[in-house]
N, C-alpha and C positions, 0 to 999 in steps of 0.2 A: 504494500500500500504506500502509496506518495500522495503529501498532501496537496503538493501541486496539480493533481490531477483534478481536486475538487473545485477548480476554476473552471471547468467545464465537466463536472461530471458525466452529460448526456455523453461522451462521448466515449466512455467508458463502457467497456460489453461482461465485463467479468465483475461484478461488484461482490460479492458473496465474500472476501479479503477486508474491504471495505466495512460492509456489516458485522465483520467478528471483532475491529478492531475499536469501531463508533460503542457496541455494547459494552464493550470492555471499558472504554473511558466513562462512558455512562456510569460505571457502579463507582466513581470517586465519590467519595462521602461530601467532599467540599464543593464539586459542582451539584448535587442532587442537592444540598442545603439553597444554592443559589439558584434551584430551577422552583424549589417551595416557595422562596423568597419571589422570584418572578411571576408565580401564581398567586401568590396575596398582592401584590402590589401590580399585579397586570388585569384588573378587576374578572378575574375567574371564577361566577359565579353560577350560582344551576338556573338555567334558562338561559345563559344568556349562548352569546354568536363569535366566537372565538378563529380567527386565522393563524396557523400555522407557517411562516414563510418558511423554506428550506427545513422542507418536515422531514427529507431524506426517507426513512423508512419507517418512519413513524411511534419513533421508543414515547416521545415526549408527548406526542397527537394523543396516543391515546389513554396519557395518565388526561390531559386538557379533558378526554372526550368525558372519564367517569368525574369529573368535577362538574362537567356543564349537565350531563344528564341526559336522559331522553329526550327532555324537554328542550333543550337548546339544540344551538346547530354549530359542529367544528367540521372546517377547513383544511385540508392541507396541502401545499403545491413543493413542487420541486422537478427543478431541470430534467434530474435523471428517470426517463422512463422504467427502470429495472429499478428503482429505487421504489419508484410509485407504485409498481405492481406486487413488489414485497407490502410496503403497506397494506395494500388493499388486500393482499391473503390477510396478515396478521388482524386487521380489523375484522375483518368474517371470521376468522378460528373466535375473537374476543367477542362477537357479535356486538360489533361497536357500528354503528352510523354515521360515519365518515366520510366526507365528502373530500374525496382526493383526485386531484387534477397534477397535470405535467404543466407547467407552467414556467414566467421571468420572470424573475423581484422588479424588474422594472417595466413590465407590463402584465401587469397582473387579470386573469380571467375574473373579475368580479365588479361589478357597479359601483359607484362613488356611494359612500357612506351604509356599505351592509354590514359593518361588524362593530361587537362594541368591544373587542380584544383583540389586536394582533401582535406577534410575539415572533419572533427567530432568534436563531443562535446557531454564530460560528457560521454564521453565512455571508455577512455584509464584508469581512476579512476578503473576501477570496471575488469581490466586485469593482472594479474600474470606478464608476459611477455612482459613489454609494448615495452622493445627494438626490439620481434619478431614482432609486430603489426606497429612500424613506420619503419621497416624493409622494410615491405607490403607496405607502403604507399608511399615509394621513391621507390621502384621497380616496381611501378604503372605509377608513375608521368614522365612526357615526362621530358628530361634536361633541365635545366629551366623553369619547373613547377612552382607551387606555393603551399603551404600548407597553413593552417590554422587550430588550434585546440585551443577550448575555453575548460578548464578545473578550477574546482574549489582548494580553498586550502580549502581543507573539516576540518580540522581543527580551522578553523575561524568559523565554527558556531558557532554563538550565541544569545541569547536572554535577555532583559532587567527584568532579575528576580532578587530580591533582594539578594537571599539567592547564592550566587556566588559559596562558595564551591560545593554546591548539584548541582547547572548547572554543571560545571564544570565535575566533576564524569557521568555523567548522556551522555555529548555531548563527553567526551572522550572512554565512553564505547562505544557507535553509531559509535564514530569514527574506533574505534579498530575493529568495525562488518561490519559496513555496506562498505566499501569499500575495493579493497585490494590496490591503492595508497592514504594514509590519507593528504599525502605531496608533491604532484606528481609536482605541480610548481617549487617547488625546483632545482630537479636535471635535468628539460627535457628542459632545454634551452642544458643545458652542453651533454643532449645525443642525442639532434637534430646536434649539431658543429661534435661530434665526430663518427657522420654515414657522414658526411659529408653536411649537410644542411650549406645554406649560407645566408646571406644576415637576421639574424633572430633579429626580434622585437617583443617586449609584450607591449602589453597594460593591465589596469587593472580596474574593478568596483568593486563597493562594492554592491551587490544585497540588496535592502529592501526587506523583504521578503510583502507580501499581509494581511492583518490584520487576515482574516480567514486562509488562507493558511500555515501561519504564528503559530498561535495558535492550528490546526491540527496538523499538523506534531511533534512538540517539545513538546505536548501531548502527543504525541508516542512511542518519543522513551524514554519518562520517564518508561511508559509500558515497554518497552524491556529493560532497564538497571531493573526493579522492576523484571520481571522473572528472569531474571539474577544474580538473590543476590545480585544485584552491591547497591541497597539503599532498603531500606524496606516500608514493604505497606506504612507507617505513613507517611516517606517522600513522597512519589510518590501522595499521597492526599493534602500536602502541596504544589506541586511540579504543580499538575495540577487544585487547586485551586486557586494560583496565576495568570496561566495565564487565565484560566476564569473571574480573574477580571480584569485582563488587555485588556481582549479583550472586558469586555463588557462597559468599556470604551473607547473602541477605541484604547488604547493606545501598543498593543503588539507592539514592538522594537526589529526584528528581523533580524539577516544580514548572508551575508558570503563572501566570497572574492573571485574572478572568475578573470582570467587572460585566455586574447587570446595570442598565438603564431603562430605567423607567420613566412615563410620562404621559401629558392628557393630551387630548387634538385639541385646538383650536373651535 
């Protein structure tokens, strides 16, 4: 799995790699606190009309769908058709009523003002355009809506390897590839105020990463900085021999930094 890929996921034909490694970071205890935290403060209530932007396969849609209820109605879109169609099993095994579409954050399949909740995560990262996509998302949202979006600062990757400079090089190359927001916290308090969003709050965690999960990935992308010329074989053996002993100790130390934002439409 590369996270560069989820810049275009439609275009991806094998996602099943994808799904085992999305569930796996799903069970961090620090982002599940920040995805409760985005349903109390993203008005998720029973009855109400909740959008799912980049629902990917739907782990989060269908915690949304037993909050809203029968009575309401949840959304879910996303690029990857193979993603949508995993949804849409896992809703019928749950007999959940979900209405899931293949879809663009920035051109959304729905009418101006049919939701009173729309919510994504770890989507607007990997957007060009993110002012055209939360454009979409207040042209969605009933007046006085509520939003909610958990995004990372992908720039806080990091792991407890000794040799700092070579992280360093190695998590700023990943950085420079795999996403096209590497700093997207930053400025999208200030571009949620100036489309006019109100009332907006951040919370923040610091995700541990999974001892396995942890130790695959920052594996990886020593691999993709090492094609890349960015460090040569020599390092990338020192690089993934370290955390081989880290991990088979137990001890990989892996984090990044994840902020929810929350806020009303206009």
């Amino acid at each position: 799995m590369e996270l560069r890929h989820f810049k275009a996921m439609n275009k991806v034909h094998d996602t099943s790699g994808y799904v085992t490694a999305l569930e796996a970071f799903d069970s961090i205890p620090q982002l599940r606190e920040l995805k409760v935290l985005a349903r109390q403060r993203g008005g998720i209530v029973p009855g109400g009309s909740v959008l799912d932007i980049g629902c990917g396969f739907g782990l989060e849609t269908l915690r949304l769908a037993n909050e809203i209820g029968p009575s309401g109605m949840v959304s879910g879109v996303d690029i990857s058709p193979d993603f949508i169609a995993e949804a849409r099993s896992r809703a019928e095994q749950a007999e959940a009523a979900i209405d899931y579409r293949v879809g663009d954050a920035h051109d959304l399949p729905f009418a101006a003002a049919s939701f009173d909740s729309v919510r994504a995560e770890r989507m607007l990262i990997y957007l060009k355009d993110v002012s055209g996509a939360l454009a979409e998302m207040k042209r969605v949202l009933k007046p006085g809506g509520r939003l909610a979006l958990i995004e990372p600062d992908f720039s806080t990757n990091t792991i407890n390897i000794g040799n700092r400079r070579l992280m360093r090089r190695i998590v700023d190359h990943e950085t420079a590839v795999a996403v096209e927001q590497s700093w997207l916290p930053g400025p999208l308090a200030v571009a949620l105020s100036g489309i006019g969003f109100n009332d907006i709050e951040i919370a923040t965690r610091v995700l541990i990463f999974p001892q396995e999960l942890g130790a695959t990935y920052f594996k990886s992308i020593g691999v993709h900085a090492q094609e890349a010329g960015v460090i040569s074989g020599v390092e990338l053996t020192e690089w993934q021999d370290d955390i081989d002993r880290l991990r088979d100790k137990d001890q990989v130390f892996a984090t990044i930094g994840y902020f929810l934002f929350t806020a009303t439409a206009p």
